[in-house]
C-alpha positions as CSV (number, residue, x, y, z in Angstrom):
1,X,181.9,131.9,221.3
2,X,181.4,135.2,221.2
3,X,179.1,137.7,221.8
4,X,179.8,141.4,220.1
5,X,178.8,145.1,219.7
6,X,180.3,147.3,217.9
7,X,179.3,151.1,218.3
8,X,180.9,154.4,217.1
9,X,179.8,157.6,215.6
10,X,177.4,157.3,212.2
11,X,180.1,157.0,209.2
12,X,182.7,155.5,211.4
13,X,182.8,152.1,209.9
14,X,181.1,149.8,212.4
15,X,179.1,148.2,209.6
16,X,181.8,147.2,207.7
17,X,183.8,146.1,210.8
18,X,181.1,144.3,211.9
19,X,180.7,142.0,208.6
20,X,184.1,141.4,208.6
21,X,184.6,140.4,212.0
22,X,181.6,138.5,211.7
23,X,182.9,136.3,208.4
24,X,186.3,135.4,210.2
25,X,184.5,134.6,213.3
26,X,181.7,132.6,211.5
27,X,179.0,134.2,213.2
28,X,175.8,135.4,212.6
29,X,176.0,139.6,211.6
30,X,173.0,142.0,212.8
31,X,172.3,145.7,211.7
32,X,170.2,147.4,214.7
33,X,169.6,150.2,211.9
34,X,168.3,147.6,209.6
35,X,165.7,146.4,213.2
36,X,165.3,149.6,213.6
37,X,163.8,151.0,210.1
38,X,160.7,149.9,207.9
39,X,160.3,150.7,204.6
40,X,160.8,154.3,203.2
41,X,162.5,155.9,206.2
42,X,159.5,154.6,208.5
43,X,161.1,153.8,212.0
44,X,159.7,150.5,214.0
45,X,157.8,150.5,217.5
46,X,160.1,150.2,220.4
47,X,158.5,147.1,221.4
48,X,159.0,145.4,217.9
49,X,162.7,147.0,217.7
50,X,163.7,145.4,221.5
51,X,162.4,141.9,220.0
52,X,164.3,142.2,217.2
53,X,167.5,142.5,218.9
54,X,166.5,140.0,222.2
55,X,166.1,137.7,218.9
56,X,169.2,138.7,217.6
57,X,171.0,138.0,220.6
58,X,169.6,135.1,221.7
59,X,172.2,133.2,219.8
60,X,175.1,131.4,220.6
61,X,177.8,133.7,218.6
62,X,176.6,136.9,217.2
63,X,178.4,140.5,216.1
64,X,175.8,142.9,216.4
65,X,176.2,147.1,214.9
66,X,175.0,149.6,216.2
67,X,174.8,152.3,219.2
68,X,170.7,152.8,220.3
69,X,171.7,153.3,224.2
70,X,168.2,152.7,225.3
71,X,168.9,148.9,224.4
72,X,172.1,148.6,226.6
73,X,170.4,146.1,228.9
74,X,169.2,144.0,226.0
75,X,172.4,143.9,224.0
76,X,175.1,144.2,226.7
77,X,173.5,141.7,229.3
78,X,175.5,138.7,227.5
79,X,177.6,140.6,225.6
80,X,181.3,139.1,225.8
81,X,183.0,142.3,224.1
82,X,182.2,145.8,222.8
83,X,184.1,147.3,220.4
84,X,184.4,150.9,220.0
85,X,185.1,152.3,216.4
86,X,186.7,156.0,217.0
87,X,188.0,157.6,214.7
88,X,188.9,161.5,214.3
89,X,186.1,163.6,213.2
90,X,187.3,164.8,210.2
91,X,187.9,161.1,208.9
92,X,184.4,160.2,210.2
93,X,183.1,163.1,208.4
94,X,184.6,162.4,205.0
95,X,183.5,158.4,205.4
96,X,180.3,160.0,206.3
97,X,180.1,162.5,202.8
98,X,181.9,159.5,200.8
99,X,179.4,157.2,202.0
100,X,176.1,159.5,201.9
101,X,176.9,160.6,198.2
102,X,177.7,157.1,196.6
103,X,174.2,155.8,197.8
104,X,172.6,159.5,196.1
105,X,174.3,158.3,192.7
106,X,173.7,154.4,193.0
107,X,169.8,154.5,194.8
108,X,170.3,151.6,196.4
109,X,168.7,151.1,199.6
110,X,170.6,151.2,203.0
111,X,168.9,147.7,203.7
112,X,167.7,145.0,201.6
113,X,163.7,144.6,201.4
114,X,163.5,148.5,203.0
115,X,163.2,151.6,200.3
116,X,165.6,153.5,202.7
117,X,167.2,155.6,200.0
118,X,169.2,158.6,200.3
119,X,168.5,161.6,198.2
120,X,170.5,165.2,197.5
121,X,167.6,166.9,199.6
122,X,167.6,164.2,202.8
123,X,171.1,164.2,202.9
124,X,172.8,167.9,202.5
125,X,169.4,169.7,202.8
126,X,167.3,168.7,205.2
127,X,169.0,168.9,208.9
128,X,165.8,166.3,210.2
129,X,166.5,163.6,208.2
130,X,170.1,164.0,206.9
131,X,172.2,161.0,208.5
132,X,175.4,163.5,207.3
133,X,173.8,166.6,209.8
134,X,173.0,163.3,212.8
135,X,176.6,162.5,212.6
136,X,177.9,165.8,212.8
137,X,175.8,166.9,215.8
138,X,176.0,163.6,217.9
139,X,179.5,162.9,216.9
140,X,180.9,164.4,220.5
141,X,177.9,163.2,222.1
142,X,178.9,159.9,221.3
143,X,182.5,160.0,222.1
144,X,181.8,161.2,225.4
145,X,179.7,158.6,226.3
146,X,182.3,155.7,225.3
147,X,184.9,157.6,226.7
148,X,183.1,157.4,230.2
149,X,182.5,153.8,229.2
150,X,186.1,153.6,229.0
151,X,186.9,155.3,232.2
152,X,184.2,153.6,234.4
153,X,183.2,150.8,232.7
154,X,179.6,149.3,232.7
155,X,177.0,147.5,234.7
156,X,177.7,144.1,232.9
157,X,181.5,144.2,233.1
158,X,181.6,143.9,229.6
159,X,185.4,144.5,227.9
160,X,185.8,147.5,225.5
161,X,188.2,147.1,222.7
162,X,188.8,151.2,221.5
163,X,190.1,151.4,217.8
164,X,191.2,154.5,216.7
165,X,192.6,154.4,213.3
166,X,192.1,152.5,210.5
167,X,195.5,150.9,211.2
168,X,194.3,149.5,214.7
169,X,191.3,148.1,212.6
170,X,193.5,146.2,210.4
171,X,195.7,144.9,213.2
172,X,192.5,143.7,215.1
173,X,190.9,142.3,212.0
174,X,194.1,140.3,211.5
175,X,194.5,139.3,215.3
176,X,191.2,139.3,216.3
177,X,191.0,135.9,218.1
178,X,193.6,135.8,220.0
179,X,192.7,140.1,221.0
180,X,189.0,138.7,221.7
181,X,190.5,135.8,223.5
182,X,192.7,138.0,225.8
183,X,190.0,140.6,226.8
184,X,186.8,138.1,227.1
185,X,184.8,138.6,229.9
186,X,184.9,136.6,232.6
């Protein structure tokens, strides 16, 4: 049974890490992004945001996306593992661009039932709503924060797994029981 978050910069690839890993583990995937927004870029109240998660991690198993520190204590309180996605800037950034213009060609939304589309304007324009300029300016921010999560570990005593490269992804995608199984929290 187990209980995961995985957090990294914007563009670093915890979503699709996190559907993945939840597939071979057979356990239910959540999205705090999709929690977090309503329809057409609209963000949810705080209250209604921290119920969605405590409902999200009230289950037995769960893999769970996303960063949001303010919900540490919500998300990390049964947490058995937290996975850190960190890749080099440059890759994030070019995930990030790769990413930002497929979804200005194909309109799809971000999240299903939400019209949380990203247009040429949002994205490469407009430095309050462009998730390319929030990853570029919180990127550092970020790291250090999981790098003195690393160093000093947390108030729940809650394992970090740190993947750095796509190639450490694959490796813990194709091992990931038995690596889960060696670091689980006591």
């Amino acid at each position: 049974m187990y209980r995961i978050n995985v957090v990294g910069s914007s563009g670093s690839g915890k979503s699709s890490l996190s559907r993945k890993l939840a597939k071979l583990l057979d356990a239910p995937y959540f999205e705090m992004d999709k929690l977090f927004w309503c329809g057409n870029w609209q963000e949810v109240e705080d209250k209604k945001f921290i119920e969605g998660i405590k409902t999200s991690v009230s289950h037995d198993s769960w893999v769970l996306d996303g960063n949001y520190n303010r919900t540490r204590e919500v998300k990390w309180k049964n947490a058995t593992h937290i996975i850190w996605v960190d890749y080099s800037f440059t890759r994030t950034l070019y995930q990030s661009l790769k990413r930002s213009t497929q979804r200005i060609i194909s309109q799809e939304p971000h999240w299903e039932g939400t019209e949380c589309k990203e247009t040429f304007i949002r994205t490469y324009l407009n430095k309050n709503t462009s998730i390319l300029w929030w990853m570029i300016t919180n990127y550092k921010h970020n790291r250090r924060r999981y790098l003195d999560l690393l160093k000093n570990g947390n108030e729940f005593n809650v394992p970090v797994i740190h993947l750095q490269s796509p190639e450490q992804t694959k490796n813990f995608l194709e091992n990931c029981t038995s690596i889960l199984k060696d670091t689980h929290r006591k």
